[in-house]
Every structure is written in C-alpha cells, then in structure tokens.
C-alpha positions as CSV (number, residue, x, y, z in Angstrom):
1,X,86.1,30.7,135.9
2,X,90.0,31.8,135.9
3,X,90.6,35.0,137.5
4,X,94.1,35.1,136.2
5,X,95.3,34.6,139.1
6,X,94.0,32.4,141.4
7,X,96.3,32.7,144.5
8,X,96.9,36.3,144.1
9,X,92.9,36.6,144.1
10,X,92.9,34.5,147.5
11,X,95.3,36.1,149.1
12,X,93.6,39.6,148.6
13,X,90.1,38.0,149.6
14,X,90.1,35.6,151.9
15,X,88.5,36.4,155.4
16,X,87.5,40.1,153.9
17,X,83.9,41.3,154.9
18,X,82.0,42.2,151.6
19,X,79.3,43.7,150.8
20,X,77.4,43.4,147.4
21,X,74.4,45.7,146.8
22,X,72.4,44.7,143.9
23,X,73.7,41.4,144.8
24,X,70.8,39.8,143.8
25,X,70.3,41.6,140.7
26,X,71.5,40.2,136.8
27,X,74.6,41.2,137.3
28,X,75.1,40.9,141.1
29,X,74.3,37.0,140.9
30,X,77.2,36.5,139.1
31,X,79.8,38.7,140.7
32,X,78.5,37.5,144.2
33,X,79.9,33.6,143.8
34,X,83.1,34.6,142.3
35,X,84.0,36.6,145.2
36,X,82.7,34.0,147.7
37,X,85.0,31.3,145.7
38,X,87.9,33.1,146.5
39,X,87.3,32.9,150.3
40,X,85.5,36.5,151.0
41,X,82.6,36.5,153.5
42,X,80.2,38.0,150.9
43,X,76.6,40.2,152.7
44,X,74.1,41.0,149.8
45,X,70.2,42.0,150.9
46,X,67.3,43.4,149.2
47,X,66.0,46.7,148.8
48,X,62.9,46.2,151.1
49,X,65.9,45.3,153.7
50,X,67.2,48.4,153.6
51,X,66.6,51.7,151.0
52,X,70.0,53.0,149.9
53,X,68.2,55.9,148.6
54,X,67.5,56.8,153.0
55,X,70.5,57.9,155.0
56,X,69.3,56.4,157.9
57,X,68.9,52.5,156.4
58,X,72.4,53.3,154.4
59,X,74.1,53.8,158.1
60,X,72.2,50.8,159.6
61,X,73.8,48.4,156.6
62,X,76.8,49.9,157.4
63,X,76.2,49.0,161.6
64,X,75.1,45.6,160.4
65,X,77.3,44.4,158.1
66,X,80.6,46.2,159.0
67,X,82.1,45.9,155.4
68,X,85.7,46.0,154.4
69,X,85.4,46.4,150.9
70,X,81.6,47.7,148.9
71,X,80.8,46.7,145.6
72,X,78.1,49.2,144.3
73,X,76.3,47.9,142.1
74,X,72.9,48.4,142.7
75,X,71.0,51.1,140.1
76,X,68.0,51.5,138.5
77,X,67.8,51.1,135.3
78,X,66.2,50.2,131.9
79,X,65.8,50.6,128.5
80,X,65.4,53.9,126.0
81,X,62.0,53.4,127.0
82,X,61.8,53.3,131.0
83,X,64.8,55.7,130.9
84,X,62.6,58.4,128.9
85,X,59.6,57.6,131.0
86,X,61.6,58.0,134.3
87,X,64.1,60.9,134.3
88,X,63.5,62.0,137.7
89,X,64.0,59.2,139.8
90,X,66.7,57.7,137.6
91,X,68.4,60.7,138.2
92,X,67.5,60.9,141.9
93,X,67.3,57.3,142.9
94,X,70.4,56.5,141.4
95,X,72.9,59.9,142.5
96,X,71.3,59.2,146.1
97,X,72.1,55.6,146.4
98,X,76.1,55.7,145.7
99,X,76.5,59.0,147.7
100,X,75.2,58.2,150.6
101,X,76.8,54.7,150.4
102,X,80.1,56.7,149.7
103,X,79.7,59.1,152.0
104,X,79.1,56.5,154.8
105,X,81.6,54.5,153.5
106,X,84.6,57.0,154.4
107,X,83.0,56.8,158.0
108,X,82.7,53.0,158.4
109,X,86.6,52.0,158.0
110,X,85.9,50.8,154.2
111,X,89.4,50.1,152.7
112,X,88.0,49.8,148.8
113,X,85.0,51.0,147.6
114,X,84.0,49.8,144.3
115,X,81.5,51.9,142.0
116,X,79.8,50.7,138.6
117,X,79.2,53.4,136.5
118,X,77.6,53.1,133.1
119,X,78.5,53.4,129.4
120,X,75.4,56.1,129.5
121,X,77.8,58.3,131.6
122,X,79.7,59.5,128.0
123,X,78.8,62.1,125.6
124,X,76.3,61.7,122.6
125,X,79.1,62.7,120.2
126,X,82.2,61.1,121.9
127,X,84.9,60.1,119.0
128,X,85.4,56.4,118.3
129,X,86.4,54.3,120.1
130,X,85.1,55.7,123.7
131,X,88.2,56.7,125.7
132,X,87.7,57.7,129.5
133,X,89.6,60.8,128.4
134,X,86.6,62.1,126.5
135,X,84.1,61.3,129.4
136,X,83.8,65.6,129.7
137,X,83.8,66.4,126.3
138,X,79.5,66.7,125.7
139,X,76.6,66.2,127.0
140,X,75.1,62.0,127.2
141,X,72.6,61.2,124.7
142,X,69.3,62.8,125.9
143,X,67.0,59.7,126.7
144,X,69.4,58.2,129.0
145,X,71.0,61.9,130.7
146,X,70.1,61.8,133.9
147,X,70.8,58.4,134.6
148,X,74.3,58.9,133.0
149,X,74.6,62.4,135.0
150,X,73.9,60.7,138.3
151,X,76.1,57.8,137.9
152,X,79.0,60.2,136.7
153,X,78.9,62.5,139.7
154,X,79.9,59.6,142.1
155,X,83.4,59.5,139.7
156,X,83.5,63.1,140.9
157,X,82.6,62.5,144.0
158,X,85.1,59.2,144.6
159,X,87.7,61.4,143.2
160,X,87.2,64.3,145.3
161,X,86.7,62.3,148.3
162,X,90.6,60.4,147.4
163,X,92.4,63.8,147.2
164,X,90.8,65.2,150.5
165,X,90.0,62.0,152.9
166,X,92.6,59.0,151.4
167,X,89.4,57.4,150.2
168,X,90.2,54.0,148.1
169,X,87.6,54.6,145.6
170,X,87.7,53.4,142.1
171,X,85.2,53.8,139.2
172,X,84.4,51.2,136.0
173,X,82.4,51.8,133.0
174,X,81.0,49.0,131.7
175,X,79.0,48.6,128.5
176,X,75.6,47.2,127.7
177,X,75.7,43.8,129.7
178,X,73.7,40.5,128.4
179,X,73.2,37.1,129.3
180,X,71.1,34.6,131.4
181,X,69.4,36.3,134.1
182,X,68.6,39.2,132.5
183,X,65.6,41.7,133.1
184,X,63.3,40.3,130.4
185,X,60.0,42.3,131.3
186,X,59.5,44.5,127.7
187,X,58.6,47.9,129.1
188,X,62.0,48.4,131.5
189,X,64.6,45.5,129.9
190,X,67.3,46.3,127.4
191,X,67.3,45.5,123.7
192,X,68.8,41.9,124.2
193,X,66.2,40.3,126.1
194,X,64.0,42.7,124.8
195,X,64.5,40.9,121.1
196,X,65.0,37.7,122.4
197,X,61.7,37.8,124.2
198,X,59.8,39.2,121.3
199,X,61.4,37.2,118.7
200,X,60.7,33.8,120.4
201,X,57.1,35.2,121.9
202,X,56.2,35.8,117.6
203,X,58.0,32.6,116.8
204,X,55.8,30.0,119.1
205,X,52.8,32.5,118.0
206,X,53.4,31.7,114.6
207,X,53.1,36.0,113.8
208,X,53.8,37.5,110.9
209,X,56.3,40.0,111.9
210,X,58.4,41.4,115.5
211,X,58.5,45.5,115.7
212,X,61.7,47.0,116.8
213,X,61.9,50.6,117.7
214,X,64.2,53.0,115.6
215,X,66.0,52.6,112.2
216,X,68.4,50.5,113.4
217,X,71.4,51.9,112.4
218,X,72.6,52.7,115.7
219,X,75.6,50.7,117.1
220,X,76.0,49.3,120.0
221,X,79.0,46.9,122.2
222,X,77.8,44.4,124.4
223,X,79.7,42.4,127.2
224,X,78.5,39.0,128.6
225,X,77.9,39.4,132.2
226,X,80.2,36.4,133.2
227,X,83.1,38.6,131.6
228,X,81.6,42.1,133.0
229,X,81.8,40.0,137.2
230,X,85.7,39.0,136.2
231,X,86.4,42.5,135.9
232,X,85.0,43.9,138.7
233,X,86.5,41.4,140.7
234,X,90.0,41.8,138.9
235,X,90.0,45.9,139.4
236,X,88.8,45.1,142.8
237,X,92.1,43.1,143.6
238,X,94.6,45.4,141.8
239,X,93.5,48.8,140.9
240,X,93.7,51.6,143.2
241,X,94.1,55.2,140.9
242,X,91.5,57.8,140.8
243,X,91.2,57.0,136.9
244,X,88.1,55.7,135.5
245,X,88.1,52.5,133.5
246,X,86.6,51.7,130.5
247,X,84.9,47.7,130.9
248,X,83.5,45.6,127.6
249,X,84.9,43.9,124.4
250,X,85.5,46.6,122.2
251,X,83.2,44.8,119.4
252,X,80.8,46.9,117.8
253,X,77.6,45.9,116.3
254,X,75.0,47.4,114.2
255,X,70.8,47.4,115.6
256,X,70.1,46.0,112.4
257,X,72.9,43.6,112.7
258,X,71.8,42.3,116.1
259,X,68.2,42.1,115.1
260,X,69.1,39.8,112.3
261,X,71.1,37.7,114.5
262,X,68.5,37.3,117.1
263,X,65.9,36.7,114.3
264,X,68.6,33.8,113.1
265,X,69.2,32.1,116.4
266,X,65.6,32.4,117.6
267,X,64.8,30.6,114.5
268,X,62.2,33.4,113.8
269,X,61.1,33.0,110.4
270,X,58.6,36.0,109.7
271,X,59.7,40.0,109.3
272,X,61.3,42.6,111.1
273,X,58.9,45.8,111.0
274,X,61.1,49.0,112.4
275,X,59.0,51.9,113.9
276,X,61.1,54.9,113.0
277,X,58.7,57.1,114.9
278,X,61.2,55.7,118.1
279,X,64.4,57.0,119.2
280,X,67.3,55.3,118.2
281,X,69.3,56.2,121.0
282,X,73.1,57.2,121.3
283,X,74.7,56.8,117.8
284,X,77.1,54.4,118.2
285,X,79.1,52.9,121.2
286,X,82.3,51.1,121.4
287,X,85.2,51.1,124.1
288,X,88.7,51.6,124.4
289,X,89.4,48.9,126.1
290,X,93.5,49.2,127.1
291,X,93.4,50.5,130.2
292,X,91.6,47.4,131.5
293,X,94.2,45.4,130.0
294,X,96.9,47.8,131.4
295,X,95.8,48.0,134.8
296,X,94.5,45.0,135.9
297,X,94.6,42.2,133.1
298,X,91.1,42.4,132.0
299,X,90.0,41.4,128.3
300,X,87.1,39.5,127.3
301,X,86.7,36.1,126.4
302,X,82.9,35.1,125.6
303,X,82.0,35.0,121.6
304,X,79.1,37.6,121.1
305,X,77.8,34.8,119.0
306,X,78.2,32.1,121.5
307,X,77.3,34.5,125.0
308,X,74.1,35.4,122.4
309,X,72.7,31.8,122.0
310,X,73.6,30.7,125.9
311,X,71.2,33.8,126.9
312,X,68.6,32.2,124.5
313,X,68.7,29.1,125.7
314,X,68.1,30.3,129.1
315,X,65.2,32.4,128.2
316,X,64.0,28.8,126.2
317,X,63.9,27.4,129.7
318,X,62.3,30.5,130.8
319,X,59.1,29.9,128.7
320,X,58.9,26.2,129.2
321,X,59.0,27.2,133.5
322,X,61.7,25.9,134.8
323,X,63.5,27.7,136.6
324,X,66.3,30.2,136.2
C-alpha cells in the first residue's frame, strides 16, 4: 500500500520501538504490518497479557516493552445496541485505558503518542459536514454518550498534558470503519457486518425477509479500514499540533440506502422489514475531511461500493470455514 511517501515513512520508522494496543483487534491487524513494512520494531499483546484499564499492568507494559512511539487503539466498543446495554463500562473501561496509558506515557520517555478517538465523540446536532471546530458545540447522541465522553476527554487530556509537560500527543477521529475482519457477532458488531451477516444468514436460509432496527433514514459515512491504518500511520509520521483531526471519506450514505445495497450484493432476494420501535441513532454523519488532507496528505481511495463487496467476500469465506 503507498504511504505517499515511502522513504520519508522509513526514515521516520525504522529501528523505532512501537507499541500497538488493540493490535490484534479489526483495525489493529491492519495498521500493525504497515508500520512493521516500514522498518518499525512493532510489540502488540492481548488484554489477558495485560489490563490497560489497571495502573499497575499499564506500567509493567511500559517496563516491558519500553516504547518510543504508542498507538492507542484499543477500546471497547459496539453497536447502538451493546453501547445502550453498556454505558458504564464503555464509559469507564474506555476513559481508564487511554489515561493511564497517557499518563504513564509522559513518564516512560514516549516521543509520540497516538490516540484514536471516535466519530461518537461529536454532538447529536453538529452542522453538516462535521468540522473538529464544532466537537464542543452539544452533547453526542444519547445511545453512544459515554463512550463518546470517554474517548473525548483524552483530547483534553493530550492537550492539557502538551501545554504543561511538552507531551507529543495527537488525537484522530475516525468514522464508522468496515471491511474484512470485522466484529461480526449480532448483539455487539456494527451495522456493516451486522447486515452483511443477516442478509447472507436469510439468503442461504431461503427466509422471507431480514429485520433492521430503526427507520432508516439516518445517515451515516463509512471508511474502509485499509484507508482508516494509512492515516494513522501518515499523522503518525507528520503531525505534531494539539488539533484534532477529522479521519473518513466524506461520503454520506442513507440506512436505507446501505440496506439496499447490502441486500443487492448479498444477492438477498426477500424483504427488508424495519422495526421502528429501535433507535435510529445519531441523525446523520459526515466529515470534513481538509485538515487530513492539509496536514498530513490523507484522503481516501477505496470505492464504498468496491471496499463493500471485498468485506462480503470475506465474510463468504467466513461461512464456508476457512479462515480469516
């Protein structure tokens, strides 16, 4: 995958110690080989290694891995559904795990920390097209609040922690991520997989229809998760402001619109039955995307059409059992 710049990329990476947590997660098995490819010595590990959300285990990574630069991208997350069923420890779980991992970080000679917010982090209401200028202007949408809460305190704290201590901490925003390797389990995954599983589930089942929650006039902006790992590593290389930046295509489709695509390419032929008796979630979301593009040369290149039927073909092979 070009980086843009290949030889600026090594030059920046090669020989750094880096650390990846989440690393083995959807989106961590993609960032994790890019940054190996450009000559990093990458550390990832699971959670039953060490629990980010424990001070203690976050200072014994720290002793054992002796990081230069931290990628952050561990979380937990989910859908409308496991967010509304969880609020507690999505809030807890995932405020706990970047500021302890921040907070150690300033102690632990880390020259670049790198945290991945979320999308979730802006207002319910925010004007069209999201601009990180409006990230204060409201309250998130009420489902998905305390996840959004948590994650946007650590751009407070990064920021606070850069005027007092010189900490190099920077803060992206990415969008709703898709594509192979994604969390497909219905209760906790996100409306991709979510479709894609139940549309081909009702297809091989020969059922008459496939229930999606809401009305489906909500609107949504999704980024393939190849594209999402190019940016992270590109704002890891070159950005260094206090700023948060906006990461994702800036292409915004309707529910309905998605549903009827997925239905399309799945080659589901029955109905779409919509139970309006579920939330639809935030209104609509779609990013500015120039300050990417300004800062670091980031803009996505993956077709929503295309990135849609590669992550169907991977769930295909999914079903049949082979493996991921």
């Amino acid at each position: 995958m070009n980086t843009s710049d290949n030889s600026t990329g090594k030059r920046f990476w090669t020989g750094k110690r880096v650390t990846v947590t989440g690393g083995r997660g959807f989106l961590g098995r993609h960032v994790v080989p890019l940054v190996e490819a450009q000559g990093a010595a990458v550390t990832t590990f699971s959670s039953s290694e060490y629990d980010l959300t424990k001070q203690a285990d976050v200072a014994r990574m720290y002793a054992d891995q002796r990081p230069e630069i931290v990628i952050h991208l561990a979380a937990r997350v989910g859908g409308i559904g496991a967010n509304r069923d969880n609020p507690g420890s999505f809030f807890y779980d995932n405020a706990m795990m970047g500021m302890e991992l921040m907070e150690q970080a300033r102690h632990h000679e880390v020259t670049k920390f790198v945290q991945v917010g979320t999308v979730c982090a802006y207002p319910k209401f925010a004007p069209i097209p999201f601009s990180e200028d409006d990230l204060w202007n409201g309250y998130p949408e009420e489902t998905n609040a305390p996840y959004g809460l948590a994650k946007k305190m650590l751009l407070v704290q990064a920021q606070a922690y850069r005027e007092q201590y010189g900490f190099n901490g920077i803060y992206l925003l990415p969008v709703n991520l898709y594509g192979p390797g994604d969390n497909i389990d219905l209760h906790n995954s996100h409306v991709i997989p979510a479709l894609i599983r139940k549309s081909l589930e009702a297809r091989e089942a020969k059922a008459p229809s496939v229930e999606v929650w809401g009305t489906g006039s909500a609107t949504r902006e999704f980024l393939y998760v190849e594209d999402a790992a190019r940016a992270i590593l590109l704002a890891a290389e070159k950005y260094n402001k206090a700023d948060p930046v906006n990461i994702g295509s800036s292409q915004e489709i309707s529910i309905k619109e998605l549903v009827e695509l997925i239905v399309e390419l799945t080659e589901f032929e029955g109905k779409v039955a919509w139970d309006r008796t579920k939330p639809d979630g935030q209104p609509r979301r779609k990013l500015n995307v120039d300050r990417a593009w300004k800062e670091f040369g980031f803009r996505s290149t993956t077709a929503f059409r295309a990135g849609l039927a590669e992550t169907i073909r991977w769930y295909q092979k999914v079903m049949a059992g082979t493996p991921r």
